[in-house]
Structure formats: C-alpha cells, structure tokens
BAGU-705186 format. One record per residue (C-alpha): residue number from 1; residue in three letters; x, y, z. Coordinates in nm, 2 decimals. Example, Ala and Ser with C-alpha at 12.3 -4.5 7.8 and 13.67 -1.06 7.14 Angstrom:
<recs>
rec n=1; res=ALA; X=1.23; Y=-0.45; Z=0.78
rec n=2; res=SER; X=1.37; Y=-0.11; Z=0.71
</recs>
This chain:
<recs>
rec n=1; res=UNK; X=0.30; Y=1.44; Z=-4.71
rec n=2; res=UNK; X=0.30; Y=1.11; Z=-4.80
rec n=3; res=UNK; X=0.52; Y=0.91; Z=-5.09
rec n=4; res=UNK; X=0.48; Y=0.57; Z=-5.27
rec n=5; res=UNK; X=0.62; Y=0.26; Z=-5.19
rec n=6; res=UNK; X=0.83; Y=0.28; Z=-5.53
rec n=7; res=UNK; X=0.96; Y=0.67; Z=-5.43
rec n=8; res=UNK; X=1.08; Y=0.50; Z=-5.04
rec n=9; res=UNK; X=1.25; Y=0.17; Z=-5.20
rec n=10; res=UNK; X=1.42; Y=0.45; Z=-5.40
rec n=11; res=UNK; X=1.54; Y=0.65; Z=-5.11
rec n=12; res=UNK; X=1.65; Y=0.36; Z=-4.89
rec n=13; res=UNK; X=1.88; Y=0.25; Z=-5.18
rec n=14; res=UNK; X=2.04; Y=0.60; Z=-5.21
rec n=15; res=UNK; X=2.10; Y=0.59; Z=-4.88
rec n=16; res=UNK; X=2.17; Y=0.30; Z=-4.73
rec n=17; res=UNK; X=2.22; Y=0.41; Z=-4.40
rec n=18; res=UNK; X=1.86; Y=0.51; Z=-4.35
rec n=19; res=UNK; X=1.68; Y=0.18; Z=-4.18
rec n=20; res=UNK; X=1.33; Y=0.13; Z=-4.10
rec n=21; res=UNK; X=1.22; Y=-0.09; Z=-3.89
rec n=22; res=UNK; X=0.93; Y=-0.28; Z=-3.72
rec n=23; res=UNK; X=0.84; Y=-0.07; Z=-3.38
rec n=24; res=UNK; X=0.56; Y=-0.31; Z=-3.32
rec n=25; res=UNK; X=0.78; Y=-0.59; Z=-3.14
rec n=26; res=UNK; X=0.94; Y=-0.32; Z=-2.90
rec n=27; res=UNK; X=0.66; Y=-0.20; Z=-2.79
rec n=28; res=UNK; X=0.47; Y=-0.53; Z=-2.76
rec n=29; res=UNK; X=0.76; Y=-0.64; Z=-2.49
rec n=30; res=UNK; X=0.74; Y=-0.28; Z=-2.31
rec n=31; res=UNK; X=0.39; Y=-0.32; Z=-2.27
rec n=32; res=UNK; X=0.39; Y=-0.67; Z=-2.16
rec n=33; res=UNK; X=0.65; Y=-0.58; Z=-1.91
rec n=34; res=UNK; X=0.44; Y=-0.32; Z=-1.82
rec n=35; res=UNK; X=0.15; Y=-0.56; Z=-1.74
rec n=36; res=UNK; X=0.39; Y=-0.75; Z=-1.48
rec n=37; res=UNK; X=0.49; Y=-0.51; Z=-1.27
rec n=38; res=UNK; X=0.37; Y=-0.27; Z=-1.08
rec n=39; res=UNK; X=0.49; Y=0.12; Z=-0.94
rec n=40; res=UNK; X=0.74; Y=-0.08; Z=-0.71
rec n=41; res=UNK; X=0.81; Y=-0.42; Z=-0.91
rec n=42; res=UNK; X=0.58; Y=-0.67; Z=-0.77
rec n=43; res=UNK; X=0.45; Y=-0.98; Z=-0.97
rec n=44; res=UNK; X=0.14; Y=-1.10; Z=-0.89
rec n=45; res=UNK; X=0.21; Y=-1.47; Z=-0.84
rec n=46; res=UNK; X=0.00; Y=-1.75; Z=-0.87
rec n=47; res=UNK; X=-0.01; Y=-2.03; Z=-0.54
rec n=48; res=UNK; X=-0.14; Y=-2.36; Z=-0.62
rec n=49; res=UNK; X=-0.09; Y=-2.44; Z=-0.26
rec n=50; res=UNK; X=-0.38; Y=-2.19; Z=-0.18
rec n=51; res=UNK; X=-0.53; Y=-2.18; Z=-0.54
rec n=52; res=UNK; X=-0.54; Y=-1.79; Z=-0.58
rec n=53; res=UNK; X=-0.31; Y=-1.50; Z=-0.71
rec n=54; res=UNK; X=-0.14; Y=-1.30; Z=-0.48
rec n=55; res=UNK; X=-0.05; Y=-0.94; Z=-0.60
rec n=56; res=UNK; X=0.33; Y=-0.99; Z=-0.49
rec n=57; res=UNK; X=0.60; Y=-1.28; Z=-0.47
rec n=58; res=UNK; X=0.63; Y=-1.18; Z=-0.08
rec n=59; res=UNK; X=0.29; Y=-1.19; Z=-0.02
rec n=60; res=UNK; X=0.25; Y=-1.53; Z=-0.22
rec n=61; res=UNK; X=0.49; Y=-1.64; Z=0.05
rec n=62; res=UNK; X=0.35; Y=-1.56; Z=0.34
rec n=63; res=UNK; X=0.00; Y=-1.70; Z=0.22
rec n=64; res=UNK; X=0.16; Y=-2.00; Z=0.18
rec n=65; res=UNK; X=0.32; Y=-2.06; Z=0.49
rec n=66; res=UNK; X=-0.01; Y=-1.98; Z=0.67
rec n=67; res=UNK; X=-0.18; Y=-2.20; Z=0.45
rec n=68; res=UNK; X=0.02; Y=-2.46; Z=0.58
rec n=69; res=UNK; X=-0.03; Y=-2.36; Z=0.95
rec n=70; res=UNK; X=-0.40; Y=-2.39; Z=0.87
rec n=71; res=UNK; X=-0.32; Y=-2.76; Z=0.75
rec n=72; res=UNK; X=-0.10; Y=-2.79; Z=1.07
rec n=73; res=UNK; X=-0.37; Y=-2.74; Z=1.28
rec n=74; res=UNK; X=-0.20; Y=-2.40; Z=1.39
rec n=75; res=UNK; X=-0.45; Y=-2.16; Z=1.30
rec n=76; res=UNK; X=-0.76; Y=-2.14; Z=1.18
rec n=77; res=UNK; X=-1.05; Y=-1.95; Z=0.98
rec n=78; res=UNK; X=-0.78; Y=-1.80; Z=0.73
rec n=79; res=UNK; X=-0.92; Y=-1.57; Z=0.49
rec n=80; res=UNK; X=-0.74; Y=-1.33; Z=0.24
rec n=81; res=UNK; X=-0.80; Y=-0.99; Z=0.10
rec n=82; res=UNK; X=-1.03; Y=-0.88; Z=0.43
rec n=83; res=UNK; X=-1.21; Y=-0.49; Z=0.27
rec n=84; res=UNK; X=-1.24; Y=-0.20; Z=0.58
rec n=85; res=UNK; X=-1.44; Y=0.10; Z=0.45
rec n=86; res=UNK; X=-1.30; Y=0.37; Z=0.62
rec n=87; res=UNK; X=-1.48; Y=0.64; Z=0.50
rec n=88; res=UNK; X=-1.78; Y=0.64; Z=0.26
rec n=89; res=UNK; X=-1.80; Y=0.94; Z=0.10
rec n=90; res=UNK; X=-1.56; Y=1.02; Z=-0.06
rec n=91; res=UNK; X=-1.56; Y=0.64; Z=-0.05
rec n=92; res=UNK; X=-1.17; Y=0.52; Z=0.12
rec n=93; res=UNK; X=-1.13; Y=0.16; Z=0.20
rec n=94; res=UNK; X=-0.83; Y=-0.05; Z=0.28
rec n=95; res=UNK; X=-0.77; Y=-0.39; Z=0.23
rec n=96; res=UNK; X=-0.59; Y=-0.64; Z=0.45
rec n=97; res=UNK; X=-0.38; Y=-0.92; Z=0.31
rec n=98; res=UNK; X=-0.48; Y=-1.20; Z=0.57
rec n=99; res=UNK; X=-0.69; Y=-1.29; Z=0.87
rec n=100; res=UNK; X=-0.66; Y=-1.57; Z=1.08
rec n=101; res=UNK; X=-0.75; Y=-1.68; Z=1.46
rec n=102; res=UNK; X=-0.47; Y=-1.91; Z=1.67
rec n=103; res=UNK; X=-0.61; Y=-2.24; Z=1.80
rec n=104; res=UNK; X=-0.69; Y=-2.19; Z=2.18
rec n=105; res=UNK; X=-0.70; Y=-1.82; Z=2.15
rec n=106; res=UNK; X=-1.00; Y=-1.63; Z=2.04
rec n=107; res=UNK; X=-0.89; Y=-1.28; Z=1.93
rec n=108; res=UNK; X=-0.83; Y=-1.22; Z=1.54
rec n=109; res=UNK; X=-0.52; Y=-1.17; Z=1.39
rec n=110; res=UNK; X=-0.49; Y=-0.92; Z=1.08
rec n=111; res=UNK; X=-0.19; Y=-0.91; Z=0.87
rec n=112; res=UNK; X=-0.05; Y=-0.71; Z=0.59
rec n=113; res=UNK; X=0.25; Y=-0.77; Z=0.39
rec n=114; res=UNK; X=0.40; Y=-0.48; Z=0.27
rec n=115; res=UNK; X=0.75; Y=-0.44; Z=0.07
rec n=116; res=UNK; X=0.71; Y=-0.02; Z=0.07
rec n=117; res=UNK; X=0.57; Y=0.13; Z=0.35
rec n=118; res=UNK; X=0.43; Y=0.45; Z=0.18
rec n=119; res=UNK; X=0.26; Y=0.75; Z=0.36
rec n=120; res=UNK; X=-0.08; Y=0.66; Z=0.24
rec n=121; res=UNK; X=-0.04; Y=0.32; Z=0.40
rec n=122; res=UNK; X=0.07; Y=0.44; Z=0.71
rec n=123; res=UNK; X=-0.21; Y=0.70; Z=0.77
rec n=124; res=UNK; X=-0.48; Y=0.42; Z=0.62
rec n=125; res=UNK; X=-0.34; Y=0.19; Z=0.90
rec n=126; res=UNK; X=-0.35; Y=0.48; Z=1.15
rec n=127; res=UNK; X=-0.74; Y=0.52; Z=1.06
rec n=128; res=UNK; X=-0.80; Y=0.18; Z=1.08
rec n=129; res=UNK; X=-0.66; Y=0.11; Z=1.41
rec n=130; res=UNK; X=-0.85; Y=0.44; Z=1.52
rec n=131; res=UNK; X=-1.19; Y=0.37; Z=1.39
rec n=132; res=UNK; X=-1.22; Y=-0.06; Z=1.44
rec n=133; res=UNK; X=-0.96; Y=-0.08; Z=1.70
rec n=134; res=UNK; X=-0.75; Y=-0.32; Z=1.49
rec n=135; res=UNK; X=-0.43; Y=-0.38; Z=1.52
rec n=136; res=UNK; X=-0.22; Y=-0.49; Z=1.22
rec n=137; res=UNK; X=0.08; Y=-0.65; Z=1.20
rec n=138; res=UNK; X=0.32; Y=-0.60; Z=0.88
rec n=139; res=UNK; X=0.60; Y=-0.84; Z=0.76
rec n=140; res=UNK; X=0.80; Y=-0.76; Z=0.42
</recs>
C-alpha cells in the first residue's frame, strides 16, 4: 500500500517521534569499506618504489625491501605474482608472491607472504612442493 507525500508529511507531524532517514549514505560507507578489505582485513596497497599494488600492507613490505636488494645489487631477476597450475581440470593454481635468484648462487628463491596460514594454503603448498619440487618460504 502506498500513501501520498501530503498523507506521510501528515503522519510525521502527529508523531514526531517517527524519523525517516536517508539509508543511502550508510550503505555507501559499508560498501566502500567493503571494497577495502578483504575475509581477513588486508588492504591492497599501492608501492611507488616497485610501481604495482600489492594485495596486502605486509606484502607491500616485503616487495619493497626486495626491490631495494635488487637495486643493491643483492639479488636479482625479481618477479612478483609467479602462477603454478597444479591441476587442470578441475583447473587449481596457486600463486606465489615473489621470485628472485641471489647474486653468486644459481638456484631460485620463491616466497610467499602470508598473514593467515589457512588449510587450503597449506595443502596448495604441500602440492606444490610435491609436484615442481619447490620449496617455499613464508614470512608474515
């Protein structure tokens, strides 16, 4: 059932109690907070030091500082985001945060930063080691 304007301007005068307001601007802030974060709070975070977004504050770190050990001389080749497929149908794939070789040793490095260490992570990395013999190594 729906009234007029003149009937509800009536109603909110008998009672003045009776308030209606603007839902709009509440559920524009939950949704942009929504947007931010994800299932355990990280921001993705922009670098300008390494001119990407990184899906987490920790992670953003940790680019960083091997984005200057790049510059350093330290290491070298670093690439981000590195896909595995580790199954392909049904299709699974992980994705490693970093990659990076040492100066003066050959073998890659693969890291992963990780602030929860969830059961599907833990088997994925299992699987991974198992299938391309690769060894991960996870900082928070």
């Amino acid at each position: 059932m729906r009234i007029s304007e003149e009937e509800l301007e009536a109603k909110l005068k008998e009672n003045p109690e009776l308030k209606m307001e603007n839902p709009l601007p509440r559920l524009a802030t939950a949704l942009e907070k929504r947007k931010s974060t994800n299932k355990y709070n990280a921001q993705r975070t922009w670098s300008e030091l390494c001119q990407r977004t990184f899906d987490s504050r920790a992670e953003a770190r940790r680019g960083e500082e091997l984005r200057l050990l790049e510059l350093a001389g330290d290491i070298r080749e670093l690439r981000y985001q590195i896909p595995f497929v580790l199954c392909v149908k049904p299709k699974i794939t992980i994705t490693i945060d970093f990659f990076y070789r040492r100066f003066g040793l050959n073998e890659p490095f693969y890291e992963d930063v990780k602030g929860v260490l969830t059961r599907d992570s833990r088997t994925k990395l299992a699987w991974l080691q198992q299938k391309y013999s690769i060894e991960v190594k996870l900082s928070k």
